[in-house]
C-alpha positions in Angstrom: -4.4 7.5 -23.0 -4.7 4.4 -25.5 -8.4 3.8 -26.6 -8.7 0.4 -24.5 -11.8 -1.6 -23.9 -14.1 -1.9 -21.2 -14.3 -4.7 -19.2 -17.8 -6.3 -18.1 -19.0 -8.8 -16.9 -22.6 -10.2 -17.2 -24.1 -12.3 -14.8 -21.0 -13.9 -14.5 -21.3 -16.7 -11.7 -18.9 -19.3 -10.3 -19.6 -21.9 -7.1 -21.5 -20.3 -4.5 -21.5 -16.9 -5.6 -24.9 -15.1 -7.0 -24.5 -13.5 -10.5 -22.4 -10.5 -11.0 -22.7 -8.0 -13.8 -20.3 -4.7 -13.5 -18.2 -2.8 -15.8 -15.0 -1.5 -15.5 -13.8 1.7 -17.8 -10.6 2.0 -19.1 -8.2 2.6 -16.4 -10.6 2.3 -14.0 -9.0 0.0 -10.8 -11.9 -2.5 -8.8 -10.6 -3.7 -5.6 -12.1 -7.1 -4.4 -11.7 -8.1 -1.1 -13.5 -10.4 1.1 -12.4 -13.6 3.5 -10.6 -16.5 2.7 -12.0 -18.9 1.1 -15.2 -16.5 -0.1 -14.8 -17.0 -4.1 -12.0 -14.0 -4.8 -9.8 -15.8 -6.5 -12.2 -17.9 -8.0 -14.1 -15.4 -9.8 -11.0 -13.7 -11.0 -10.4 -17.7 -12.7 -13.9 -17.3 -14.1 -13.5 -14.1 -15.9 -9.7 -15.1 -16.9 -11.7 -18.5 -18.3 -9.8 -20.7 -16.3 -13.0 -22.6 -14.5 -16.3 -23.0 -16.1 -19.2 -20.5 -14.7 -22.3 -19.3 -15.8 -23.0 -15.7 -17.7 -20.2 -14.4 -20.1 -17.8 -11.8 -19.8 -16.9 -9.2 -22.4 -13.9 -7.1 -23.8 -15.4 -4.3 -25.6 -17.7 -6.1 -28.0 -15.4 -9.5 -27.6 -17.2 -12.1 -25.8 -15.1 -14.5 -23.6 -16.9 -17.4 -25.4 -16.5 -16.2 -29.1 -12.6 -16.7 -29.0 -10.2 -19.4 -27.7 -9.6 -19.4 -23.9 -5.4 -19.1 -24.5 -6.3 -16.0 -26.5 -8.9 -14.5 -24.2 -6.5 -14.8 -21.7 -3.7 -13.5 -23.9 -5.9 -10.2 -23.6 -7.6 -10.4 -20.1 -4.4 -11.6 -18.4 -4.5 -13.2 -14.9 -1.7 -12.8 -12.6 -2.3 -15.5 -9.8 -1.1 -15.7 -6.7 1.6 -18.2 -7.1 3.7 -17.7 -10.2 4.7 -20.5 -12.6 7.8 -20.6 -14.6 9.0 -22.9 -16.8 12.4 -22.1 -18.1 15.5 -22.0 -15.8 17.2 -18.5 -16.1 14.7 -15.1 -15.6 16.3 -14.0 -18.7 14.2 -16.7 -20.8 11.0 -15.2 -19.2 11.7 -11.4 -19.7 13.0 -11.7 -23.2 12.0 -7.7 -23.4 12.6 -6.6 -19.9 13.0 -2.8 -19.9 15.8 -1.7 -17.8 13.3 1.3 -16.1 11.1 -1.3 -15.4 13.3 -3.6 -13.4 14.6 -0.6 -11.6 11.7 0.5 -10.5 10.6 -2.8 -8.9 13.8 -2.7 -7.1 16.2 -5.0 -9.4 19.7 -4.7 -11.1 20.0 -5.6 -14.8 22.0 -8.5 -13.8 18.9 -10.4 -12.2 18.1 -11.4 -15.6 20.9 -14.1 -15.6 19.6 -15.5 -12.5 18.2 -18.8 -12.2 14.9 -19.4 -11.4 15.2 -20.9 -8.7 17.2 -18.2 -6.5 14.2 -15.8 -6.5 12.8 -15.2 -3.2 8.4 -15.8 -3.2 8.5 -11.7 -3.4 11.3 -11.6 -6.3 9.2 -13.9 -7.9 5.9 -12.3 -7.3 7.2 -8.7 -8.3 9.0 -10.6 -11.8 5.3 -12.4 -12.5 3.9 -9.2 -12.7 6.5 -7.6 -15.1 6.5 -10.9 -17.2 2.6 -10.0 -17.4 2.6 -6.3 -18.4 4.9 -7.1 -20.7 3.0 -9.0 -23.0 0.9 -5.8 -23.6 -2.7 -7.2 -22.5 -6.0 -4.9 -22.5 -7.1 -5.7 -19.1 -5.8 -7.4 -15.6 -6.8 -9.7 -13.2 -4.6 -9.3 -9.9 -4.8 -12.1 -7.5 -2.7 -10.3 -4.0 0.0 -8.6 -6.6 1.7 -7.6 -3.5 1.0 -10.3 -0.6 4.4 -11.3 0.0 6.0 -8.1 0.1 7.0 -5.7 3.3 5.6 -2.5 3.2 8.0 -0.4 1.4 8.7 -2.5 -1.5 4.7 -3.1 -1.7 4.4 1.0 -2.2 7.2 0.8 -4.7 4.9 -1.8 -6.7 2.0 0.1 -6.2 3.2 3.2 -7.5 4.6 1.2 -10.8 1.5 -0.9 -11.2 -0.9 1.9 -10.8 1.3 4.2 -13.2 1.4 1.3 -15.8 -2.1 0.9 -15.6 -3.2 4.7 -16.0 -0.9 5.0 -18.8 -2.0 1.8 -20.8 -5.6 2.1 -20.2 -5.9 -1.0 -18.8 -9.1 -2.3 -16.9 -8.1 -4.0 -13.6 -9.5 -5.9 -10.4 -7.1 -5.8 -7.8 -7.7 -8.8 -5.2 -6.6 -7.0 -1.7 -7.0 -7.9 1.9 -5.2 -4.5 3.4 -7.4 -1.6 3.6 -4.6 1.3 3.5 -3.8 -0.2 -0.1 -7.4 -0.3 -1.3 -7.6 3.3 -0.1 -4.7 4.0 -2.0 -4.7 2.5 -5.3 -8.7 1.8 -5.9 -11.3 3.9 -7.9 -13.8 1.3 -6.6 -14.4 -1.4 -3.9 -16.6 -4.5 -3.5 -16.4 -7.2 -1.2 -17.7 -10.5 -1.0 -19.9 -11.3 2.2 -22.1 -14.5 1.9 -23.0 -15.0 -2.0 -23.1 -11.6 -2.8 -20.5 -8.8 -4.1 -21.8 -5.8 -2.4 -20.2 -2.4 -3.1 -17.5 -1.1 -0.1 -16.3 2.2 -0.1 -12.6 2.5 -1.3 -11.2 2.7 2.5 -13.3 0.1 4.0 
């Protein structure tokens, strides 16, 4: 396993939500989940440096604040949502795109000359979160990486995601509503309620 970096976060605060301070090991998966509208993705914007918030967050001995927010993020990479592209054909996007890789989330080689604009939300959503991994980052913020996906294809992105991630080393929190996948693919769970992130056991 690559010698990665811890991720923690200290008294990290944004809106409504009270101070959180946690740390996640190496390889170590954190599932958030918690209603809409409760601060999920928000928090995931904070430690990404995307909104201002209070308390810092840290990559090994690398404080968020020390470095520029493009390359903070370069290294703690978010994956929203809603993917954004910004070139017509896939192919610009996944320059690097291994061919294993795109099988595995269920794609011919030839969907690198599609257009953009032909990918379904959950062609898009599995290709955002190839695009990401690709870059190589050192941790990952996943906002729903599988929300708009049926069930089979979501255990087929599981079981990539969660292989990528034990392999790399890579420090994850997983945003997840379902409870079967926080079972499956979390070493720990929180959940918002109110202001606070309170810990959850990994099937609640």
């Amino acid at each position: 396993m690559p010698a990665n970096d811890a991720l923690r976060l200290d008294r990290l605060s944004i809106g409504d939500l009270d101070a959180v301070s946690l740390t996640l090991d190496p390889g170590e998966i954190l599932c958030l989940s918690g209603t809409s509208g409760s601060g999920k993705s928000r928090l995931l914007r904070a430690v990404a440096d995307l909104e201002p918030h209070g308390g810092e967050a840290w990559l090994g001995e690398t404080a968020q604040a020390s470095i520029a927010g493009h390359a903070w993020r370069a290294r703690v990479m978010l994956v929203p949502a809603e993917s954004h592209w910004w070139a017509e054909s896939l192919g610009e996007h996944l320059p690097d795109a291994r061919l294993d890789d795109l099988e595995a989330l269920g794609f011919a080689p030839e969907v690198l000359d599609w257009q953009v604009a032909r990918l379904s939300s959950g062609e898009k959503q599995r290709l955002a979160l190839l695009r990401a991994l690709s870059r190589e980052p050192s941790a990952l913020l996943l906002d729903e990486p599988t929300a708009n996906l049926d069930d089979a294809t979501t255990r087929r992105v599981e079981a990539w995601l969660c292989a990528r991630i034990r392999a790399r080393a890579w420090p994850v929190i997983w945003v997840a509503h379902d409870p079967a996948q926080i079972a499956r693919v979390a070493d720990h769970h929180r959940r918002i309620v109110g202001h606070r992130l309170e810990e959850a056991g990994a099937w609640a």
